[in-house]
N, CA, C and O atoms as a DFTB+ gen file, in Angstrom:
272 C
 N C O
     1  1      40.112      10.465      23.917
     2  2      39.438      11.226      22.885
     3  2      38.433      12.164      23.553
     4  3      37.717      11.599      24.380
     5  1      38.223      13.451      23.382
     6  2      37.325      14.278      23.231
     7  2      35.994      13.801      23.756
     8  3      35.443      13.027      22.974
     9  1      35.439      14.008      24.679
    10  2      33.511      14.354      24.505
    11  2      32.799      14.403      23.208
    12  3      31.840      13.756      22.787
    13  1      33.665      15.528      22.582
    14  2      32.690      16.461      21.785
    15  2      32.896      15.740      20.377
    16  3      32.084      15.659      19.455
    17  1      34.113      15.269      20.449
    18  2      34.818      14.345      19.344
    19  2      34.032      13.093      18.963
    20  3      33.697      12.793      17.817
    21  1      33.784      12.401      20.080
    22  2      32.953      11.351      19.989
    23  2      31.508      11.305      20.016
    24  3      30.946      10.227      19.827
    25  1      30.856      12.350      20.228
    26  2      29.619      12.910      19.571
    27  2      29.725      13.394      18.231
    28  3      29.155      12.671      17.413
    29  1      30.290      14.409      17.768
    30  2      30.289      14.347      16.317
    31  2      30.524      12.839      15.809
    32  3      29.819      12.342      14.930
    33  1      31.230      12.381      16.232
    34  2      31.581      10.677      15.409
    35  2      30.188       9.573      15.811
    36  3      29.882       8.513      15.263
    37  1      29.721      10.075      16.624
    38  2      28.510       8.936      16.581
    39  2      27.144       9.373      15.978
    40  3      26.172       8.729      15.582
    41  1      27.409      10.632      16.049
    42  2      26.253      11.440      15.307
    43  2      26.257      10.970      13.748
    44  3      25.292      10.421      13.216
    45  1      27.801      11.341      12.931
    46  2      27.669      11.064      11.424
    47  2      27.624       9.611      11.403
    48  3      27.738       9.236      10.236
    49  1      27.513       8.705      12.157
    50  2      27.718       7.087      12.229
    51  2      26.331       6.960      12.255
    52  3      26.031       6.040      11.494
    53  1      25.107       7.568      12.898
    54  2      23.995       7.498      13.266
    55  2      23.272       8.428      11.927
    56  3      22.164       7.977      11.639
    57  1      23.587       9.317      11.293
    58  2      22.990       9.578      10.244
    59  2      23.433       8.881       8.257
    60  3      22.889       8.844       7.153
    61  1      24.636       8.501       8.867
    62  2      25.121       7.253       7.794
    63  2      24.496       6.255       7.711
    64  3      24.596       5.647       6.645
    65  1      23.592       5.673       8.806
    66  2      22.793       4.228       8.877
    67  2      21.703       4.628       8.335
    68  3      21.148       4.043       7.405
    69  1      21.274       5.748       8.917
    70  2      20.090       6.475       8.670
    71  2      19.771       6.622       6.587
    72  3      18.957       6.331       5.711
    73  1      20.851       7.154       6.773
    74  2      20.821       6.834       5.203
    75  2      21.241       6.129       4.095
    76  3      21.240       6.484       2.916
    77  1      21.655       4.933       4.675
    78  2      21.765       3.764       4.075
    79  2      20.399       2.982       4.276
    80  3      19.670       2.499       3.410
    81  1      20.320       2.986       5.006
    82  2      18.583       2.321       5.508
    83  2      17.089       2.963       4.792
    84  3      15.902       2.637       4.787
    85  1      17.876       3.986       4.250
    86  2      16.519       4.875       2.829
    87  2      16.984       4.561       1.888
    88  3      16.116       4.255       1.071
    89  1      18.250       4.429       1.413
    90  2      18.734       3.968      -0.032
    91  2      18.279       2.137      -0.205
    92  3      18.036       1.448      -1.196
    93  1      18.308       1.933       0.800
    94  2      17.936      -0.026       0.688
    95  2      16.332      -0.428       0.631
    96  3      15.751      -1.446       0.256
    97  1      15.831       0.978       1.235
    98  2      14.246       0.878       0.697
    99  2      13.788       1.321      -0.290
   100  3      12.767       0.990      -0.893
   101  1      14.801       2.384      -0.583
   102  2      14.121       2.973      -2.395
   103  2      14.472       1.471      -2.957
   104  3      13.624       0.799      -3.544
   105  1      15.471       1.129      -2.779
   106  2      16.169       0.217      -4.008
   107  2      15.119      -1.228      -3.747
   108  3      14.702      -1.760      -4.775
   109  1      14.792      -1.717      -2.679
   110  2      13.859      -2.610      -2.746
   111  2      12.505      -2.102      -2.870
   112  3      11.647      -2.863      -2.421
   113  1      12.113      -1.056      -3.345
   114  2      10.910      -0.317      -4.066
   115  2      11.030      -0.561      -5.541
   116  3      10.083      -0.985      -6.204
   117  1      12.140      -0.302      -6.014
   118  2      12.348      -0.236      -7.267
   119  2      12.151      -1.363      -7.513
   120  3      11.290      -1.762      -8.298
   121  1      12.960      -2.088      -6.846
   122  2      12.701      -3.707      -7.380
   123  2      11.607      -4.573      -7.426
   124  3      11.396      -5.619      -8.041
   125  1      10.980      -3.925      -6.663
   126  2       9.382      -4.499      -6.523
   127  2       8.394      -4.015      -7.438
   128  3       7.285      -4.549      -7.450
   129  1       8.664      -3.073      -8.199
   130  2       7.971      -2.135      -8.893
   131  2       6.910      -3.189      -9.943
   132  3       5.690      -3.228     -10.102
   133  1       8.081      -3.987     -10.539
   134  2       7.252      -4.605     -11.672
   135  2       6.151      -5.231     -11.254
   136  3       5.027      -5.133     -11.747
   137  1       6.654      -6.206      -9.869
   138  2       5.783      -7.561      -9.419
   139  2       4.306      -6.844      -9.003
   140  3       3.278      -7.519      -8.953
   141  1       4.325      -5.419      -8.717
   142  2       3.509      -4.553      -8.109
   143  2       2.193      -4.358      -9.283
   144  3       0.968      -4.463      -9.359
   145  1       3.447      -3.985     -10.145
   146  2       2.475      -3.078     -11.496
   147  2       1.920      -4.610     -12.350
   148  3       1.061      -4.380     -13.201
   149  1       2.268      -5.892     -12.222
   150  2       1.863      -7.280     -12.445
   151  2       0.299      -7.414     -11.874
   152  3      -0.834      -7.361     -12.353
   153  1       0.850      -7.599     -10.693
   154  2      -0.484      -7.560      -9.779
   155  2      -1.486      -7.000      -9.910
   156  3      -2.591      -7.539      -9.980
   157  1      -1.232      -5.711      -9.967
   158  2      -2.183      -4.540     -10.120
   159  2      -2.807      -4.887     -11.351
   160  3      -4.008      -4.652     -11.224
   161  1      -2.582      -5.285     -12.354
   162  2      -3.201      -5.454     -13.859
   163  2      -3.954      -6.565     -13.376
   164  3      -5.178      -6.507     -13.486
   165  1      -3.298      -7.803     -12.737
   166  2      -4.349      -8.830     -12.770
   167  2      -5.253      -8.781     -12.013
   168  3      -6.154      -9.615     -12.096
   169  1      -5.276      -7.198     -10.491
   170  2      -6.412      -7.437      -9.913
   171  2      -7.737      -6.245     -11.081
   172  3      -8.967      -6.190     -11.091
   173  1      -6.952      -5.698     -11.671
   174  2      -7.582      -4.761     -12.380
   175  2      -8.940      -5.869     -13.848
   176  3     -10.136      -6.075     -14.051
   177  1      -7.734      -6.160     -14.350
   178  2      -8.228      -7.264     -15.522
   179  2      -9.825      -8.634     -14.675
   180  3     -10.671      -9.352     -15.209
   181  1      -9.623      -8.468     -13.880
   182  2     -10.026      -9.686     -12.843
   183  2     -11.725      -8.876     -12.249
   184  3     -12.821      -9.422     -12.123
   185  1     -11.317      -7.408     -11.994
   186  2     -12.460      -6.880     -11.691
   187  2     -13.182      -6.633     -12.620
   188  3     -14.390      -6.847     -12.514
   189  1     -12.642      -6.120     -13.767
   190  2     -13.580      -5.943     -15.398
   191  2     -14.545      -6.737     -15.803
   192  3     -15.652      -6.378     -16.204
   193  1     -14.092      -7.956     -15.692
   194  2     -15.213      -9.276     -15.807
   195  2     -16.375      -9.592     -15.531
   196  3     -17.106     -10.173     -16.332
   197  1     -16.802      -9.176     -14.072
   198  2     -17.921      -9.172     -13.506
   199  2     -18.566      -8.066     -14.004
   200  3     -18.260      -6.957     -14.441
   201  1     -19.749      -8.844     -13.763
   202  2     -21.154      -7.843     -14.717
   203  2     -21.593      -7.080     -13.242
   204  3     -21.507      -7.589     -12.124
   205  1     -22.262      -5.224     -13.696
   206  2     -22.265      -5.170     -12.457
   207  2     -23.926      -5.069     -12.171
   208  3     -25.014      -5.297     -12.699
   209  1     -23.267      -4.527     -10.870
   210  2     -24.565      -4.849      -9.701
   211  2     -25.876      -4.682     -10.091
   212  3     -25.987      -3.511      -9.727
   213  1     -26.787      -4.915     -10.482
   214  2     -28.429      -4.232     -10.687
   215  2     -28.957      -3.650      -9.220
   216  3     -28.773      -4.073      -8.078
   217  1     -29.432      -2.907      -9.551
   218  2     -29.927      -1.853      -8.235
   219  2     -31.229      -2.736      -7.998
   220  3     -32.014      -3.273      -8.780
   221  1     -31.156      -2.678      -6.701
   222  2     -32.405      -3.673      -6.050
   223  2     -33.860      -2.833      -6.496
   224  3     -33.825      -1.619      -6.291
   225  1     -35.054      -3.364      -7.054
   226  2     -35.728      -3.044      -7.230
   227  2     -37.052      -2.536      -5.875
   228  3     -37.425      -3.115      -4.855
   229  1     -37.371      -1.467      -6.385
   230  2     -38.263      -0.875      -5.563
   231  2     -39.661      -1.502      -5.140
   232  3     -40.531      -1.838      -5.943
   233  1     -39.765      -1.636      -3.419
   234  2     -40.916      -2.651      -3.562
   235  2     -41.616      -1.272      -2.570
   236  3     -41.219      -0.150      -2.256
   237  1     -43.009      -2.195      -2.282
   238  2     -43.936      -1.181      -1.297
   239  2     -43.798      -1.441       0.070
   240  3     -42.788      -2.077       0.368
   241  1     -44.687      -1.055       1.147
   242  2     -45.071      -1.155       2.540
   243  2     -45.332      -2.847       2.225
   244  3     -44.753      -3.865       2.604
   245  1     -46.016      -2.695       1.706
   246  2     -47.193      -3.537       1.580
   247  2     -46.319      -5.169       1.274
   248  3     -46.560      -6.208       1.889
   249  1     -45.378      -5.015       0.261
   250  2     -44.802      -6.404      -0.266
   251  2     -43.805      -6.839       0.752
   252  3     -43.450      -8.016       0.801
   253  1     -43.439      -6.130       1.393
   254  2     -42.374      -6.130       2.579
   255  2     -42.703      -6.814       3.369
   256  3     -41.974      -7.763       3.658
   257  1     -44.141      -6.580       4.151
   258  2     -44.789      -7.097       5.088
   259  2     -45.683      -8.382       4.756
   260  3     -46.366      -8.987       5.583
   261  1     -45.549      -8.710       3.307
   262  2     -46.039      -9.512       2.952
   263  2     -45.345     -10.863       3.040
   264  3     -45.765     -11.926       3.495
   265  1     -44.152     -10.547       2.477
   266  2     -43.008     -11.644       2.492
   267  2     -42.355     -11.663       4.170
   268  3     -41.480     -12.518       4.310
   269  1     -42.614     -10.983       5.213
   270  2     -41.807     -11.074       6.143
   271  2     -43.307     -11.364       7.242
   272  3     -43.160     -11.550       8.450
């Protein structure tokens, strides 16, 4: 067989994997989609809960050095 023959043939063999190997990650994207968008609600729902932060109150020179 050909040189040139068997480069074209390993070339489309090498971009056939190539793109089978993107179709098997969309498709295990897709499939993951829900467990994703699951998650995401319960880390979402989960952060809502907590009350938030109070801003530390403003002290002086003076109380700083008092307590330390």
């Amino acid at each position: 067989m050909p040189v040139i023959l068997e480069a074209i043939i390993i070339s489309a063999a090498m971009l056939l994997i190539f793109a089978l190997a993107f179709v098997a990650i969309y498709l295990l994207a897709i499939t993951m989609l829900p467990i994703e968008n699951g998650l995401s609600k319960m880390i979402w729902d989960a952060t809502k809960q907590k009350k938030p932060v109070q801003p530390p109150t403003k002290g002086s020179f003076r109380d700083f050095s008092s307590k330390h």
